[in-house]
C-alpha positions as CSV (number, residue, x, y, z in Angstrom):
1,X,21.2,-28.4,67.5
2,X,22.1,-29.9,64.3
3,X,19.7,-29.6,61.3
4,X,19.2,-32.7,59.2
5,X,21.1,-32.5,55.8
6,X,18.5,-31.2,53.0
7,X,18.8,-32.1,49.4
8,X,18.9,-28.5,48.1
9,X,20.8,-25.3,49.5
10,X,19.1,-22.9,51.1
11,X,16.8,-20.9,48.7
12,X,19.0,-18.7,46.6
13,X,19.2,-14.9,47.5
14,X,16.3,-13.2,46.0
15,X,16.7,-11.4,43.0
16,X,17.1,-7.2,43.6
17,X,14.3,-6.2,42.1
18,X,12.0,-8.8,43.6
19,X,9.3,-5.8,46.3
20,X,10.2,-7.4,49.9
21,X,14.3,-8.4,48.7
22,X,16.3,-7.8,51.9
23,X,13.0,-8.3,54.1
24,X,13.1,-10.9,57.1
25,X,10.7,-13.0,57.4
26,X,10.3,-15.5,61.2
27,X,6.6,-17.8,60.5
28,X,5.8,-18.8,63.6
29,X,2.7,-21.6,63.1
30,X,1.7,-24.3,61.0
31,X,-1.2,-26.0,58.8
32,X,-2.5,-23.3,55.8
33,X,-2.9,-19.8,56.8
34,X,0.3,-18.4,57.6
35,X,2.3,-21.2,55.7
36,X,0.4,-19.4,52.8
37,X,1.2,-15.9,53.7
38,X,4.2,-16.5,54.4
39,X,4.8,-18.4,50.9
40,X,3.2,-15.7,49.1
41,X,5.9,-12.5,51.4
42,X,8.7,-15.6,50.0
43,X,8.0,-15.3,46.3
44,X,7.6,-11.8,46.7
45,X,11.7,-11.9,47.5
46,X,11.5,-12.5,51.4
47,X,14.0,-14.2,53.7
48,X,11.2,-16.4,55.5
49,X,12.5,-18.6,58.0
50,X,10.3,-21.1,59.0
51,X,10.2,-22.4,62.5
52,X,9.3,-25.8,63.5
53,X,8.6,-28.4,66.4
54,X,11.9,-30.8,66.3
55,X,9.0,-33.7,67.1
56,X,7.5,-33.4,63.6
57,X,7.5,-30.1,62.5
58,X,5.1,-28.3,61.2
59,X,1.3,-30.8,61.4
60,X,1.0,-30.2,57.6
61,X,4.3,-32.3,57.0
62,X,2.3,-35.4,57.8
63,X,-0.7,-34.6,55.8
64,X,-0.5,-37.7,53.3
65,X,-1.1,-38.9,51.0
66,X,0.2,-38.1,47.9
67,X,3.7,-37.5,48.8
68,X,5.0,-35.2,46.1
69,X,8.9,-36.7,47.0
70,X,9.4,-39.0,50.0
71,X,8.3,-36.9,53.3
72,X,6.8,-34.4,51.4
73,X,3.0,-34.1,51.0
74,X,1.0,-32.3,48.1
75,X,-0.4,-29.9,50.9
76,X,3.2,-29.1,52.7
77,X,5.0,-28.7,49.0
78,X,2.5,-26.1,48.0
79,X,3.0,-24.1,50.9
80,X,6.6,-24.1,51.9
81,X,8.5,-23.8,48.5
82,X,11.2,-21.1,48.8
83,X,11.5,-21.2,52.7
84,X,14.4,-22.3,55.4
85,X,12.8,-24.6,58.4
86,X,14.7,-24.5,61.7
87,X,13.4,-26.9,64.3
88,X,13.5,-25.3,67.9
89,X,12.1,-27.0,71.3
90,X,10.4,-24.2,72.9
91,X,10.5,-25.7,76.4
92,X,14.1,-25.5,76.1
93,X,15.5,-21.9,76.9
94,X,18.7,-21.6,75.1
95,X,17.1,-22.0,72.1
96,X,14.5,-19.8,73.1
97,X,17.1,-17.2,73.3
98,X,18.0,-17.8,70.2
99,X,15.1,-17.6,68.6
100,X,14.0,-14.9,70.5
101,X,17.3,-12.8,69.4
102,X,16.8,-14.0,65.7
103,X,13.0,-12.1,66.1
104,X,14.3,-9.8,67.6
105,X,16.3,-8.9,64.1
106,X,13.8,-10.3,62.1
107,X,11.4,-7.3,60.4
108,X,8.4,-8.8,60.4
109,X,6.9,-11.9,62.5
110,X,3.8,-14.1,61.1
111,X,2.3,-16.4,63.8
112,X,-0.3,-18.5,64.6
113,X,0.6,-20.4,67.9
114,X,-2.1,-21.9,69.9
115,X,-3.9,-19.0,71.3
116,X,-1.7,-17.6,74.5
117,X,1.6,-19.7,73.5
118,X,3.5,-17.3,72.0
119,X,3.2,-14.5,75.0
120,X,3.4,-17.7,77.6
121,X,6.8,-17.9,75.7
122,X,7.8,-14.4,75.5
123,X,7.6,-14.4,72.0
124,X,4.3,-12.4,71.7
125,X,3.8,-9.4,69.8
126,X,3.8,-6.8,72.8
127,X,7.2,-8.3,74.3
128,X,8.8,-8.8,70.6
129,X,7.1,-4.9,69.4
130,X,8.8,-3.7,72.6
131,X,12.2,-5.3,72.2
132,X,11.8,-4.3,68.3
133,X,10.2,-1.0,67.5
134,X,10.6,-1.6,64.1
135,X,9.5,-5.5,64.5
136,X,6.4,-5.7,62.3
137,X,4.0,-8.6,64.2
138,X,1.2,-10.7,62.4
139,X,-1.2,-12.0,64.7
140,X,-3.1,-15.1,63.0
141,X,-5.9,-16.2,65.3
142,X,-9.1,-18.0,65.0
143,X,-11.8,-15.6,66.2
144,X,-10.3,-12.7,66.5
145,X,-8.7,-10.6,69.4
146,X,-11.5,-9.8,71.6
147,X,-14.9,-11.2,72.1
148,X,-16.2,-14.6,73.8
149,X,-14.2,-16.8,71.7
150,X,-10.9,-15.2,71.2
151,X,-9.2,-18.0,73.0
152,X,-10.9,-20.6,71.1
153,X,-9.1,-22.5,68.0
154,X,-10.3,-23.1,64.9
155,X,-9.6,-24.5,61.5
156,X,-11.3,-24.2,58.0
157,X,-14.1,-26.3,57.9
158,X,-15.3,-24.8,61.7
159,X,-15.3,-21.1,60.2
160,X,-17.1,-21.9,56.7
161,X,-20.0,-23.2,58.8
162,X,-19.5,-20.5,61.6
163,X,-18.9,-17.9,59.5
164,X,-22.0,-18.8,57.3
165,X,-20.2,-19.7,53.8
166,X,-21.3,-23.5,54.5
167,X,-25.1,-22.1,54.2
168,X,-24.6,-20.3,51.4
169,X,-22.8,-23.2,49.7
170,X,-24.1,-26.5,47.7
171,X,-27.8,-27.2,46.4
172,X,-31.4,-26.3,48.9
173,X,-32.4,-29.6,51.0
174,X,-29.1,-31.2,50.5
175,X,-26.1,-32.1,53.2
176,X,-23.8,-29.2,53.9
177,X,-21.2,-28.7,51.4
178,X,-17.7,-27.3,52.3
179,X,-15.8,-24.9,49.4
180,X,-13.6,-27.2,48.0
181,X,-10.4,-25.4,48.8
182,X,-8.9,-24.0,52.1
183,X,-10.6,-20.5,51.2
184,X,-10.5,-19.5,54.7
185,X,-7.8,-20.2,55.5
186,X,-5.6,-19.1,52.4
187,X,-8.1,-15.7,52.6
188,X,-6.6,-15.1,56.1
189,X,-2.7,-15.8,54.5
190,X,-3.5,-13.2,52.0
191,X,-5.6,-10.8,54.1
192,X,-1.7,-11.1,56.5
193,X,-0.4,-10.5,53.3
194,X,-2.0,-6.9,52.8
195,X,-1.9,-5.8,56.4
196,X,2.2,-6.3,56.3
197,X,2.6,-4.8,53.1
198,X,0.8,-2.1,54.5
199,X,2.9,-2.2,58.0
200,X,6.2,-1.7,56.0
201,X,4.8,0.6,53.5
202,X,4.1,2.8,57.1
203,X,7.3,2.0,58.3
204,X,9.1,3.3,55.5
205,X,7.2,6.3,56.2
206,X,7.5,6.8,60.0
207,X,10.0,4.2,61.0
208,X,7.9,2.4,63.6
209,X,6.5,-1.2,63.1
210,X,3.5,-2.4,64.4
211,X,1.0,-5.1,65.3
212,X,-1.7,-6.8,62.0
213,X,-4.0,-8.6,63.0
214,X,-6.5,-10.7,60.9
215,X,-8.4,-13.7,62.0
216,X,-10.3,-16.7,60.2
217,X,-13.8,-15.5,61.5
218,X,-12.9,-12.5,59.9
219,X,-12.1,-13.5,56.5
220,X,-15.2,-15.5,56.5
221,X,-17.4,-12.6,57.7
222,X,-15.6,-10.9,54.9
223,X,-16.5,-13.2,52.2
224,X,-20.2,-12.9,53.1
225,X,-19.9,-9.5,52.6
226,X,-22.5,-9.2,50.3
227,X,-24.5,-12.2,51.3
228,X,-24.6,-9.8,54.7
229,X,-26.3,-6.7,52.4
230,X,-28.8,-8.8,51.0
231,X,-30.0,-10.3,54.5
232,X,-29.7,-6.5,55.9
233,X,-32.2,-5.3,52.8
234,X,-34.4,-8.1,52.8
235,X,-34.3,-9.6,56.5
236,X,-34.3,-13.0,54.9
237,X,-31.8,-15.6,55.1
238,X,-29.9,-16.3,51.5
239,X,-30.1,-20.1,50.4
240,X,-28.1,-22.4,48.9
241,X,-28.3,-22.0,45.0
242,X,-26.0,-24.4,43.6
243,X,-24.4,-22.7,40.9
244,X,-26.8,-20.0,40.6
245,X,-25.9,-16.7,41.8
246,X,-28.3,-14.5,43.4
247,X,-30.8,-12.4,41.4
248,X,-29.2,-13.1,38.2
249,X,-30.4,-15.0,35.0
250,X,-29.6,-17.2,33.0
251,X,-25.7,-17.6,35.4
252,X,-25.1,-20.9,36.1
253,X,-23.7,-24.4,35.0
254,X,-26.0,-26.3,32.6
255,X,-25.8,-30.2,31.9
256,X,-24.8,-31.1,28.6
257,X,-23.8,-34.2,26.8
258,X,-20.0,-34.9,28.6
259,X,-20.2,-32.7,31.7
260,X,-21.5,-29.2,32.5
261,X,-21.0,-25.6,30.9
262,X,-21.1,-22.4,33.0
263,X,-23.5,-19.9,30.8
264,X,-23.5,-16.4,31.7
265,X,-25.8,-14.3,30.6
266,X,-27.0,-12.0,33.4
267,X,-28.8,-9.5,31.2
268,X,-32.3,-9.2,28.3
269,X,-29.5,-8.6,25.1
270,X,-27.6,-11.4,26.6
271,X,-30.6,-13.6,27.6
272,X,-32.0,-13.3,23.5
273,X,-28.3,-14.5,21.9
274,X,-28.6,-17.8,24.3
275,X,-32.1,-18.4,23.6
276,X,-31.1,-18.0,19.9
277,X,-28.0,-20.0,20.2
278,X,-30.2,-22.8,21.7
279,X,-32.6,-22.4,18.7
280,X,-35.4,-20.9,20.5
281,X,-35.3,-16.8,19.6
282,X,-39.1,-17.1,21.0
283,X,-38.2,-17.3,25.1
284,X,-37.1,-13.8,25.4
285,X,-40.8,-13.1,24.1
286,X,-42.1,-15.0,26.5
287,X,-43.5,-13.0,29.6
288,X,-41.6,-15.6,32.2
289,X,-38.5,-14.6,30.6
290,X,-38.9,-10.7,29.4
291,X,-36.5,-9.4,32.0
292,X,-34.1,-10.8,34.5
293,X,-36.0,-10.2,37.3
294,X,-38.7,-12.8,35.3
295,X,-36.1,-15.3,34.5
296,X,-35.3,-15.7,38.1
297,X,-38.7,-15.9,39.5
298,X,-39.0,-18.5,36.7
299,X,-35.6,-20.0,36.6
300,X,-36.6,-23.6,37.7
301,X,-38.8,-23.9,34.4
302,X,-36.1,-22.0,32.1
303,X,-33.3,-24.7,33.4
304,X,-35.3,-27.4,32.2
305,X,-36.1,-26.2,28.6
306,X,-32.1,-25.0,28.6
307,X,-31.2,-28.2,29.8
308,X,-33.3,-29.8,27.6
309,X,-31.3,-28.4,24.7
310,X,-28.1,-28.3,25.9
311,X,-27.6,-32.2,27.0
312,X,-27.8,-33.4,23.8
313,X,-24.3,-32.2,22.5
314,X,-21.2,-31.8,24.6
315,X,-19.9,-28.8,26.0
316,X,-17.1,-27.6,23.4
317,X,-20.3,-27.3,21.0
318,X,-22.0,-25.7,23.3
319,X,-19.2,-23.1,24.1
320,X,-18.3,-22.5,20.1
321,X,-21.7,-21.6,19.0
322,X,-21.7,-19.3,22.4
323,X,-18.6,-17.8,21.9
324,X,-19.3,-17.1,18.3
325,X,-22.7,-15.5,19.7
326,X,-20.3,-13.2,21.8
327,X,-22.1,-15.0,24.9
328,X,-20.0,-16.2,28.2
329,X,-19.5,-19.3,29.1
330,X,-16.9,-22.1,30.6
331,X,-16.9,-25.7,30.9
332,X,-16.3,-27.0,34.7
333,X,-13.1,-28.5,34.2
334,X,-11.2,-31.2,36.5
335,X,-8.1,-30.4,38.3
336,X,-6.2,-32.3,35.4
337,X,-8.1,-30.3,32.5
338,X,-7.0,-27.4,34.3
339,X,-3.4,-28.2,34.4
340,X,-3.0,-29.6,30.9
341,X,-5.0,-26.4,29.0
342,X,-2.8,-24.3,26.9
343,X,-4.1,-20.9,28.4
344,X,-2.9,-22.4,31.7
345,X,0.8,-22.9,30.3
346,X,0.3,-19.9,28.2
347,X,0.5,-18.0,31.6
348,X,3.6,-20.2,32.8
349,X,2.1,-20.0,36.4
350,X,3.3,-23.5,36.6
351,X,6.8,-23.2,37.6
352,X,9.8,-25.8,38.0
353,X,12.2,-24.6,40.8
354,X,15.9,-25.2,40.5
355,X,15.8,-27.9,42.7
356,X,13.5,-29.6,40.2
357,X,9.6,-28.9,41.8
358,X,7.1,-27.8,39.7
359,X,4.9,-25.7,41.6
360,X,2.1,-23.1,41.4
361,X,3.6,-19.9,41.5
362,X,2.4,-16.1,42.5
363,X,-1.0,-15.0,40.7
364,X,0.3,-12.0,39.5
365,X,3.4,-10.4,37.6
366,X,5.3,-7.1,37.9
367,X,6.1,-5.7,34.7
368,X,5.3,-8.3,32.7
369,X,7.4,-10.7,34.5
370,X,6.0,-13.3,37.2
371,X,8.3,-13.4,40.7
372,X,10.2,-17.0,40.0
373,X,9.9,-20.1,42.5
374,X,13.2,-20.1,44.0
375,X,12.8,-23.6,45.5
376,X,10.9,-26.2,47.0
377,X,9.8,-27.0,50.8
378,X,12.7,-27.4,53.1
379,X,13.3,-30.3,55.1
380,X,12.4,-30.3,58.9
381,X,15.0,-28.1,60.4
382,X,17.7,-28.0,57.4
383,X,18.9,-24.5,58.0
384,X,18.9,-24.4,62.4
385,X,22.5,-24.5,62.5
386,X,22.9,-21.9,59.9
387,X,19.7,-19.6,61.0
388,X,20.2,-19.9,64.9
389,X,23.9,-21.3,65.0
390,X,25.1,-24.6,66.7
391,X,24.2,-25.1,70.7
């Protein structure tokens, strides 16, 4: 096997003091959730070596457009920066063998095959555990590991309906509304995340890997954790408030002139410095408004005679005279907003590899100091000779 020529090295060595430097990563699997996970275990200084069909690669290589460079899609870039793709045909078995020796060395395994695959190839976590005591193996499924659907598949859109987030989600009496990011699926990447950080932290301690496993059903029934409590408490089913939040008032966006401002002011003292911002210090003395239980009963009126106010001046009035008030609030901003603000360069989460892609990096820093993008995606199979050796 002969990987195609890439346009960049493999990613540099990671820096010593990076947490998981020295770690071994195999990603079994494709689309978001472990291509997340196993971006966030390769910025966290992790050898993760990607495996790939040779027919394609991994499905989120053709999810275009926009193409970030030729061959590369916006999707695929942000999830495969600092890895090494090797392409292996897994109905052929001497590079089965190799693959199944490089797992076999690997320390920890991220997968999420079609459900079966992997232990119909002998690449499962009880065979690879076995081989490799130390081997720590991150099962990725859809519904879990037991129960009437575990062998079913499933992708993001399926679990925030299944899961309940999609009826939680947009405005009362319109269509359904899907969270406009991959939440499940880049929950279940992270959720991996903790349970193999945990994993070596326990193998440092007893020298004995283990099996993770986390599942997009689960992440969703996680993020309706509290959504779950309320139903428990009240036996009704929660409905879809926009961008209310349950029980609280005033907590929401509000239209004004140029777009719309998030307010929140979940509390009386709060409540009064809006009302006086807006130029009305008489609401909090009215009896529809006098406590937050009140407001909420009332809220469809108070949105109005907010809203009333509020549309006729654009939101970075608005979110002076609140912020001189000592009142929260944010305007919604588009993706481009977001990228050009000064707080979001402030941070310098946007990184520019050395390879020249500028990419969201790691959410959080150690010491003051943010884990670096070593490089971009890899091309399809770049590093098989190199990973697995020539056949």
């Amino acid at each position: 096997m002969t990987g195609a020529a890439s346009p960049a090295e493999a990613p540099p060595d990671s820096p010593p003091d990076l947490p998981l430097a020295g770690i071994r990563v195999v990603e079994l699997g494709g689309s978001v959730a472990v291509p997340y996970a196993c971006w966030v275990l390769a910025s966290l200084g992790a050898e993760v070596v990607k495996v790939e069909r040779p027919d394609g690669g991994d499905d989120a290589r053709a999810w275009m457009p926009p193409e970030r460079r030729p061959g590369f899609g916006g999707i695929f870039t942000a999830l495969n920066a600092g890895k090494r793709s090797v392409a292996v045909d897994f109905k052929d078995p001497a590079q089965m063998a190799r693959l199944t020796t490089l797992i076999g060395r690997a320390d920890v395994v991220v997968q999420n095959l079609r459900p079966g695959l992997a232990e119909r190839l002998g690449i499962g976590a009880e065979a690879m555990t076995a081989a490799n005591p130390r081997l720590i193996y991150c099962d990725s499924g859809a519904f879990g590991r037991t129960g009437p659907l575990a062998d079913r598949p499933g992708y993001d859109p399926l679990m925030q309906a299944f899961g309940g987030i999609m009826s939680v989600t947009g405005h009362e009496g319109d269509d359904p509304v899907r969270v406009g990011t991959s939440l499940i699926d880049m929950g279940t990447g992270m959720w991996a995340v903790i349970g193999v950080l945990a994993a070596l932290r326990r193998r440092d301690a007893t020298g004995e890997g283990g099996r993770v496993d986390v599942s997009l059903y689960e992440t969703a029934l996680g993020w309706m954790t509290y959504h779950v409590s309320n139903f428990l408490a009240s036996g009704r089913d929660p409905r879809r408030p926009g961008s209310r939040s349950p029980g609280m008032a005033v907590y929401q966006a509000f239209a004004c002139a140029d777009g719309h401002l998030i307010i929140a002011a979940p509390s009386d003292r709060l409540f009064a410095k809006v009302a006086g911002v807006l130029g009305h210090p008489e609401w909090p003395g009215d009896e529809r408004f006098a406590t937050n239980e009140k407001r909420f009963a009332n809220l469809d009126v108070l949105v109005g005679l907010i809203e009333g106010v509020t549309r006729t001046q654009p939101r970075a009035h608005w979110q002076a005279a609140l912020d001189a008030a000592g009142v929260p609030s944010a305007p919604l901003q588009s993706v481009s907003e977001v990228v050009a603000h000064p707080q979001t360069r402030a941070l310098g989460i946007l990184e520019t590899t050395p390879d020249g892609w500028e990419l969201v990096g790691l959410p959080l820093s150690f010491d003051g100091m943010r884990p670096a993008q070593r490089s971009g995606p890899p091309v399809l199979g770049e590093a098989t000779d190199a990973v697995l050796g020539r056949s």
